[in-house]
Structures are given as C-alpha cells and as structure tokens.
Legacy VTK file of the C-alpha trace (Angstrom):
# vtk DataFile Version 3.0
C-alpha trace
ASCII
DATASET POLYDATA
POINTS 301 float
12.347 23.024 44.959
10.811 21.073 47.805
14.402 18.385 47.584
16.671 21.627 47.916
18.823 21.826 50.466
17.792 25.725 50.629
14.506 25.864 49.745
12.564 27.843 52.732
9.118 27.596 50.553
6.369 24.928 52.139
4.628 22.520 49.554
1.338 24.285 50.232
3.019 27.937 49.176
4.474 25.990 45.941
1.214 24.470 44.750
-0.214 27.805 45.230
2.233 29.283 42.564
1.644 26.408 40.218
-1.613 26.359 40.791
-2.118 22.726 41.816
-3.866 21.604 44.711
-1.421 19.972 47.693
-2.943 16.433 47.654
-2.930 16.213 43.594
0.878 17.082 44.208
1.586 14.357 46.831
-0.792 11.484 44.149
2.039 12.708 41.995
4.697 11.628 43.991
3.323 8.356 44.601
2.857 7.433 41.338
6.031 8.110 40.465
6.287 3.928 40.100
3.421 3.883 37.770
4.773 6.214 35.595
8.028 4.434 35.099
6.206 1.416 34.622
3.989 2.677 32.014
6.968 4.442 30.430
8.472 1.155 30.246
5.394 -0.545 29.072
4.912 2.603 26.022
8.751 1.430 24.965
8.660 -2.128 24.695
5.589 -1.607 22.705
6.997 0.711 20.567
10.353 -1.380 19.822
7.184 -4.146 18.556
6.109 -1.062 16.298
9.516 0.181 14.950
9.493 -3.552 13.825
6.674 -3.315 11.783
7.667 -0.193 10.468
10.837 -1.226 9.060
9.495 -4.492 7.894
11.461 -5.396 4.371
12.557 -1.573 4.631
9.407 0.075 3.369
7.642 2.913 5.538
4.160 2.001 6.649
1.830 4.150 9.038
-0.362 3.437 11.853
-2.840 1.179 9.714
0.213 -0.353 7.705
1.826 -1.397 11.241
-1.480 -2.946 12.932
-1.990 -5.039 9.808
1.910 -6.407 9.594
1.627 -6.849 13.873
-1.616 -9.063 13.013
0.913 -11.593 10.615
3.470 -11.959 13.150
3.870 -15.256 14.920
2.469 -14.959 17.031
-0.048 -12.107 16.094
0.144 -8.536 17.782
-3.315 -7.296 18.536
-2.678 -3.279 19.100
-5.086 -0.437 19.094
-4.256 1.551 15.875
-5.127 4.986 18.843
-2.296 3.735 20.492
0.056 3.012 17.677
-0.637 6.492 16.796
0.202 8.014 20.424
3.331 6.162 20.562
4.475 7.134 16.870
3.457 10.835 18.025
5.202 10.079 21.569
8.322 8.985 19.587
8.666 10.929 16.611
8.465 8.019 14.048
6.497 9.193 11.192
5.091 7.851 7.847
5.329 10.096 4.638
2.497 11.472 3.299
1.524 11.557 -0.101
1.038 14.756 -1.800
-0.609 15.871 -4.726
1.299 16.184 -7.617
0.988 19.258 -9.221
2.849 18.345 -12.439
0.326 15.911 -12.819
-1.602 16.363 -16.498
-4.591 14.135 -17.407
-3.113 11.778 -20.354
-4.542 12.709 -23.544
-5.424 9.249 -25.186
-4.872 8.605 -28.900
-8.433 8.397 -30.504
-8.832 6.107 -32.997
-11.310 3.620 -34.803
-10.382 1.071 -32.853
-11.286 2.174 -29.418
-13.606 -0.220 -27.464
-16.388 0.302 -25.132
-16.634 1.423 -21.490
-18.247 -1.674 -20.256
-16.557 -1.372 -17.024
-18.046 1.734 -16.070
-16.222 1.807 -12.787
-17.672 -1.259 -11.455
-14.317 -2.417 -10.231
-15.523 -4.753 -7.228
-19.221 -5.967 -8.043
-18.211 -9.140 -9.925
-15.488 -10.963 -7.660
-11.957 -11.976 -8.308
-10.467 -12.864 -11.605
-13.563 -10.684 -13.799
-11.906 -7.284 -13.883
-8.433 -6.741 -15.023
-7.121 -3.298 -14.844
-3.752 -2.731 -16.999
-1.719 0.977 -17.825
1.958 1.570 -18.563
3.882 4.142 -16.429
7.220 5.777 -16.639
10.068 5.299 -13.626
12.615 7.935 -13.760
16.374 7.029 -12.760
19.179 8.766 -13.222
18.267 11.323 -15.614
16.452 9.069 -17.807
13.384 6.276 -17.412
11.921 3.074 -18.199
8.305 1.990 -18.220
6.496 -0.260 -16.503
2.945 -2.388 -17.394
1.151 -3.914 -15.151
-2.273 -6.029 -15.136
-4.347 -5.836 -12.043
-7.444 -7.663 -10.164
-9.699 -5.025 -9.936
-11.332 -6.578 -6.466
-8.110 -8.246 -5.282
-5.846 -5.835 -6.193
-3.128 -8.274 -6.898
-0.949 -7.470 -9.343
-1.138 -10.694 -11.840
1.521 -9.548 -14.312
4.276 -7.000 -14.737
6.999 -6.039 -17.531
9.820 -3.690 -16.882
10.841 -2.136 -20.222
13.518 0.417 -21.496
11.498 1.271 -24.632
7.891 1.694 -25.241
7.523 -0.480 -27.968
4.029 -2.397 -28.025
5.935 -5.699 -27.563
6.147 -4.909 -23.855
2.490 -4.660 -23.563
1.781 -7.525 -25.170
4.329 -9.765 -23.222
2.596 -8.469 -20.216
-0.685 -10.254 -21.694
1.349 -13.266 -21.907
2.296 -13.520 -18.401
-0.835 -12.754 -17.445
-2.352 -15.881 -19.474
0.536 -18.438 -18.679
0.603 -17.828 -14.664
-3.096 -17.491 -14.273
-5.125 -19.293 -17.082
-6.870 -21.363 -14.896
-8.711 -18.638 -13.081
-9.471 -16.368 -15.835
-12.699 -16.957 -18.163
-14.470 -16.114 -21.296
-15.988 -13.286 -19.311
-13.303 -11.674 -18.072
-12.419 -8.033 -18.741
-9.085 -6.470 -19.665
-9.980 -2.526 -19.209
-7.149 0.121 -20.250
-7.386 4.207 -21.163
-7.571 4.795 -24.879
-3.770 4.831 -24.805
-1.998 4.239 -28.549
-0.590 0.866 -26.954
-4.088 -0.638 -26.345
-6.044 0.498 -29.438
-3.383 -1.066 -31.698
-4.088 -3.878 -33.678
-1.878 -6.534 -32.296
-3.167 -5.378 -28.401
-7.034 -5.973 -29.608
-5.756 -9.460 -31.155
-4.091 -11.078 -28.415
-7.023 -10.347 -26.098
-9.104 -12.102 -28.632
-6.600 -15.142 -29.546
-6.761 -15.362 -25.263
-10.500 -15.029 -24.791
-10.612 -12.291 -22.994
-12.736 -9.379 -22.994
-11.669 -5.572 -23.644
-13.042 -2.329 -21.956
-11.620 1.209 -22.579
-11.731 4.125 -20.421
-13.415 7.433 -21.653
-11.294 9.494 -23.647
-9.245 11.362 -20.937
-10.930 10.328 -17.668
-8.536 8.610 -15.684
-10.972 7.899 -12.825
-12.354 5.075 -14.909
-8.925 3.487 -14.275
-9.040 4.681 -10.922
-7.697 1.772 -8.677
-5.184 1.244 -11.342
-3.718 5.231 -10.864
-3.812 4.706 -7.329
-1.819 1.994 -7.269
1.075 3.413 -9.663
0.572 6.368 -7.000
1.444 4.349 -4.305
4.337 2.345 -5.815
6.268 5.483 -6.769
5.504 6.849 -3.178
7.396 3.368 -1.024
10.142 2.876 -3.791
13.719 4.539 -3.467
15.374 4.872 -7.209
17.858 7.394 -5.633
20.837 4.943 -6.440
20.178 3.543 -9.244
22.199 3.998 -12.306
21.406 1.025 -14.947
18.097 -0.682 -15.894
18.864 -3.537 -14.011
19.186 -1.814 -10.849
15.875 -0.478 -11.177
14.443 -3.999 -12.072
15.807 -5.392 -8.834
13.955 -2.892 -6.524
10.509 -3.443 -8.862
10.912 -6.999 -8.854
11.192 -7.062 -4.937
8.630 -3.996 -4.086
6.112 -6.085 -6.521
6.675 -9.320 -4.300
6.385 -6.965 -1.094
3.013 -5.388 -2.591
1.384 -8.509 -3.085
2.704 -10.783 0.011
3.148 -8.521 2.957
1.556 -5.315 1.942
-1.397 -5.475 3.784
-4.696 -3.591 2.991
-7.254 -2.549 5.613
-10.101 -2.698 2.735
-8.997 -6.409 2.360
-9.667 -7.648 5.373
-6.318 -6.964 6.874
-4.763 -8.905 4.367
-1.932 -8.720 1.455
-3.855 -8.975 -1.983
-2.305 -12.856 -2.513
-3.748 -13.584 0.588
-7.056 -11.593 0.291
-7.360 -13.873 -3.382
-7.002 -16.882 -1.286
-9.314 -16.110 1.632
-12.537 -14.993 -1.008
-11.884 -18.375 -2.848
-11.051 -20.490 0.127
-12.965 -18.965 2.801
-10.162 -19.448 5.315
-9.082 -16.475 7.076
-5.173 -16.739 7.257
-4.577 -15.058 10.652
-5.833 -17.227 13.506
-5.938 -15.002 16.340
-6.909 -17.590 19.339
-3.415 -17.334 20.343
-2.104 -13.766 20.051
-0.648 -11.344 22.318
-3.156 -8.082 22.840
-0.655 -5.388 23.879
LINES 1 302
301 0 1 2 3 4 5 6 7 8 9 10 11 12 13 14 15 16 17 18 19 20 21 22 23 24 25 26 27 28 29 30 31 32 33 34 35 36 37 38 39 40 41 42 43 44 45 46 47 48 49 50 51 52 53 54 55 56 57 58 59 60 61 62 63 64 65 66 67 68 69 70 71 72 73 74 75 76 77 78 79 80 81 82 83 84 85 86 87 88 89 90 91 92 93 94 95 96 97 98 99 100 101 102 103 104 105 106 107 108 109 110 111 112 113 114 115 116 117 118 119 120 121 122 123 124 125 126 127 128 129 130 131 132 133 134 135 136 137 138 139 140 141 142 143 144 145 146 147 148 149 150 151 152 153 154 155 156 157 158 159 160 161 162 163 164 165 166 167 168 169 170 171 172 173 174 175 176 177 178 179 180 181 182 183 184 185 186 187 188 189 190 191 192 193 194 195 196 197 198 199 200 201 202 203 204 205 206 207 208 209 210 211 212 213 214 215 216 217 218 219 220 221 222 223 224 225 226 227 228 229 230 231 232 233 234 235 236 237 238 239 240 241 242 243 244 245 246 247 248 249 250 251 252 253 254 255 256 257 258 259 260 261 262 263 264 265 266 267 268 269 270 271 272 273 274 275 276 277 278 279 280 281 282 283 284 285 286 287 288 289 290 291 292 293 294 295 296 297 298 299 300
C-alpha cells in the first residue's frame, strides 16, 4: 500500500489496521537484507541436505541425513532442529512406516527338536560376534516372490550373510550358514549363538547339524513370540520399507536391488544407536577403538 502511487493512507493508519506497531514496521523494512541473506543461507544448506537425502537413491529423514552429512569429506556438522525446519520449510519429506495390519504372528512348527531360549532377548550384553540373529522372509515381485535369509550381529547389526532364493527349500538356509562361516570364521567362537523362531527350516535335522559340525551354538525363540527375534523383525521391516521392487519382473532383477540395498545397509546406512555409524563401521570402531569420523576439520553449518 504505502509504494502505491494512490495510496492516501499514512503508515501509522496502516499499522493500526494490521495491528503492528509503526517502528516494528519500519525494523521490517530494514531488515529486508537480512532476510534475503538468511533465505539464501536456509537454501544453500538445504541443497547440502537434498544431497544426503538422495544419497545412493534411498530416502532417509532428519536423523538419516545428519549421520550421512557427518561422512562427507569433509564432514557436515548440522543441527538435526534445523534439518527438520528446512525439510518442513521445503517440503522434502521421509516416508513413514506404518503398521501393517495384514501382519499375523508366524505360527512356528513345534517339534522335538526345538532348542532352548538361551537368548532371552539379551541381544546387546555380550559384544560383537556372540549373538547371531537369522529368519527367512518373503519379497513379493510381480505377482509372485522369493525369500530371503539372512544372519545378523545382534549388537552390530551387520548383516554377516544373506541368500536370495526362489524356493524355500532348506538348502537355502543352510548355504546361508556357510557364508556365514567362510567370510567370518575368524571372529566367531565356540560360544557364539545362532538364535532363530521355531520355524520348520531351523528345527530340521540338517539346520541343528551344521551348527554343530561349525561350533556354534543354537537358541530358539518361544513358540510364536516374535519379539524374541525382535531386532531381526525390525530389520526385515526396514528393508522392505527403502527397497523399490515396482519394476522388477525376473529373480535376477530382484537380486540386483538386494545385493546393492544389503551393501548400502551395512556401509552407508548409518545408525544413531551406533554411534553415528554404518554397522561395518560400528564393528570396526568397538574392536578397534578408532572412531572413523574425525571431526577437527569439518564445516558446522
């Protein structure tokens, strides 16, 4: 109003009707400056966000991005508050996982040969290596599905072993065992565990012998109660959340986006709960000591 060539209104009647006071209007003014430099400041910031969002093409939110600005070279220090204004500011935002409500508690296979619960959720009191977490899930595609089995550190949460299957024969299971043993025999011992649920695939006879012919322990869940395989659910959770099957039409297209999400989860999927750090690099820094991001040099922003 007050740069119209018509306007017969003083700034004193005009901060009456919007109810601002006449200096407050004329700081306003002034800063006019500021605000373009801040506004300038909030974009260059967020193009060093949209970075870390879209790093290796999988959706991360405000946690996900301060941990992947902390591994650049050099490393980002930002406020995850602000990350979250400017996301809000900008409209980027991070799907959320929802509850699935077609979601039925698995109904083990009881049989004779179902071992003990020595877990008993203690899936971080005996450091890396001890606790092995392992389950089979199903990845639809194009009106049809695979499985997958995995073996995972219970306090590292690195996944040690995977195998990609179009069948659920036992074989699959057991080949995951042998992955397992020939990438990471040196750090596993006589006392560590192998826990599963009471599915048919782990109370079968040739599951319970190759854990013995490798040393290792075995530990079931209770009959039905998945949250004594809890980190392992969560993590099959997560997977199916950041993966896009949408175009996939053979097996081998599938195996291309596991193989590479895998490599992502355990490299440059970083964890607030592990220091910041991927699950590789968490395994490293409890057996090293050496924190892997040297922050000395980085840029605060």
């Amino acid at each position: 109003m007050v740069k119209t060539e018509n306007n017969v209104l003083s700034v004193s009647v005009l901060c009456d009707i919007a109810q601002v006071s006449r200096s407050g209007y004329y700081r306003w003014v002034n800063a006019e400056e500021k605000r373009k430099e801040l506004e300038e400041n909030d974009r260059k910031d967020f193009e060093l966000i949209l970075i870390a969002y879209q790093y290796r093409g999988y959706d991360k939110g405000a946690r996900g991005i301060y941990m992947r600005l902390l591994h650049m070279n050099p490393p980002i220090i930002m406020n995850v508050k602000k990350i979250r204004r400017l996301m809000k500011k900008y409209n980027l935002f991070c799907p959320i996982r929802k509850a699935n409500p077609y979601r039925r508690m698995a109904k083990a296979l009881q049989t004779n040969n179902v071992a003990d619960n020595i877990l008993n959720r203690e899936f971080k009191n005996h450091g890396p290596r001890m606790v092995l977490l392992t389950d089979i899930t199903y990845i639809p595609y194009d009106n049809t599905r695979c499985y997958l089995s995995t073996i995972l550190d219970a306090f590292t949460k690195e996944v040690l072993s995977y195998v990609l299957s179009e069948s659920l024969e036992v074989d699959f299971v057991l080949e995951t065992v042998n992955i397992l043993v020939d990438k990471h025999s040196v750090s596993l011992t006589t006392k560590t565990l192998v826990h599963s649920d009471q599915g048919c695939h782990y109370t079968s006879y040739s599951f319970i012998q190759i854990l013995k012919d490798k040393k290792l322990r075995q530990s079931m869940s209770r009959k039905g109660n998945c949250w004594d395989n809890a980190p392992q659910e969560s993590f099959f959770g997560h997977m199916k959340d950041e993966i896009d099957l949408s175009d996939c039409k053979i097996f081998e297209d599938v195996k291309k986006i596991i193989d590479d999400w895998m490599d992502y989860y355990n490299n440059d999927r970083y964890q607030w709960d592990l220091a910041k750090l991927s699950p590789s690099e968490y395994y490293k820094y409890v057996t090293t000591g050496e924190y892997p991001i040297k922050t000395g040099k980085s840029k605060n922003v």
